[in-house]
N, C-alpha and C positions, 0 to 999 in steps of 0.2 A: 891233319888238323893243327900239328904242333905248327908248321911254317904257315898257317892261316892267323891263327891267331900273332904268331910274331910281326906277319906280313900287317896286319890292323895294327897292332902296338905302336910298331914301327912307324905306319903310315900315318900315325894320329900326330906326328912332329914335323910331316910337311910343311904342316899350315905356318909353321915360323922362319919357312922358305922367303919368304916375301908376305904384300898382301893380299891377307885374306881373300879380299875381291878379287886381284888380280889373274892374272893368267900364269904366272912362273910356277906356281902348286900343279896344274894340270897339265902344263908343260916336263914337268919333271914329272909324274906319275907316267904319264904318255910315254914318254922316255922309258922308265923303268918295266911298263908293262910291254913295247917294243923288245926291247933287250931280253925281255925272259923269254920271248916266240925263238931263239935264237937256238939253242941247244935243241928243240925238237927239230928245227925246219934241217939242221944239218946233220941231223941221224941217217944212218945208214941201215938200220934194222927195219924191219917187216913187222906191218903189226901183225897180232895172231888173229884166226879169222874167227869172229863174234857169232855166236850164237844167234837164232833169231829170238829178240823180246816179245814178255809175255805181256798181251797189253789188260791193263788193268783199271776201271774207275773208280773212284774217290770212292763209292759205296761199299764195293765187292772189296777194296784194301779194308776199307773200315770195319767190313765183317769178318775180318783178316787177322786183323791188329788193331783195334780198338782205343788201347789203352798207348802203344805209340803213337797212333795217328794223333788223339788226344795230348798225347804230349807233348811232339810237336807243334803241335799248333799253339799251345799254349807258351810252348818257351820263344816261339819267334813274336808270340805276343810282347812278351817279358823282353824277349831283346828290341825290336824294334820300338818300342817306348823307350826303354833304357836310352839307348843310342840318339833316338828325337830331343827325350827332354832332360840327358844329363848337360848339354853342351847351355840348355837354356838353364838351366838351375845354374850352372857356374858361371854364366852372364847374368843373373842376378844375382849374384852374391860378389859382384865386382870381381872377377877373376881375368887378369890380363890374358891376350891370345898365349901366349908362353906358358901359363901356369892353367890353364882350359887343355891344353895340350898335354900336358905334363897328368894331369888331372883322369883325362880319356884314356891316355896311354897305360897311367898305375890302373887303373879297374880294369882295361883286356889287360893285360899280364897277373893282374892277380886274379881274376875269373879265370884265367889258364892255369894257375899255378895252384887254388882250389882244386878243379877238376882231374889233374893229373895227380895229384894225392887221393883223391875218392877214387879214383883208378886201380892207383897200386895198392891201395888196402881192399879194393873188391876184388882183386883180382888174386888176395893171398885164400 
């Protein structure tokens, strides 16, 4: 999780690659997400032989886990609203692409940097 969230941090200051509209953002992401297939495709290890999965539905996990299924569902509620309408909150409060950027990027690194503290203190 820790290089997911860096990898979003990170990736929230593309956008000052060029324009917005433009194609150079998804050229360089293309780019970057090409270059990371690079260290798997020239591995020399074997993977280990997986198990067969247990298949499961939406009901039977929920009778399962209840109170996670529950919570995911509601934190991806909470992020994807986040993620939709902070970019539009900061274009209505006249925020240059630069500082929309900068703006995305400080909430995922401090939403990671929350999380990893309620970690190490749950974990004492």
């Amino acid at each position: 999780m820790t290089l997911t969230y860096v990898g979003i941090g990170i990736g929230q200051q593309f956008i000052n690659f060029g324009n917005a509209g433009g194609r150079n953002v998804f050229f360089i992401a293309a780019l970057l997400f090409s270059l990371s297939h690079i260290p798997v495709a020239v591995t020399r290890s074997v993977h280990p032989e997986l198990p067969e999965p247990e298949r499961y539905t939406f009901k039977a996990l929920f009778k399962k886990a209840p109170v996670g299924m529950s919570g995911c569902f509601a934190a991806g509620l909470i992020n994807s609203a986040f993620f939709s309408m902070a970019p539009v909150f900061g274009t209505e409060i006249d925020l240059s692409v630069f500082q929309l950027s900068w703006f995305m990027s400080i909430t995922v690194f401090g939403g990671f940097t929350v999380q990893w503290i309620i970690g190490i203190v749950s974990d004492r």
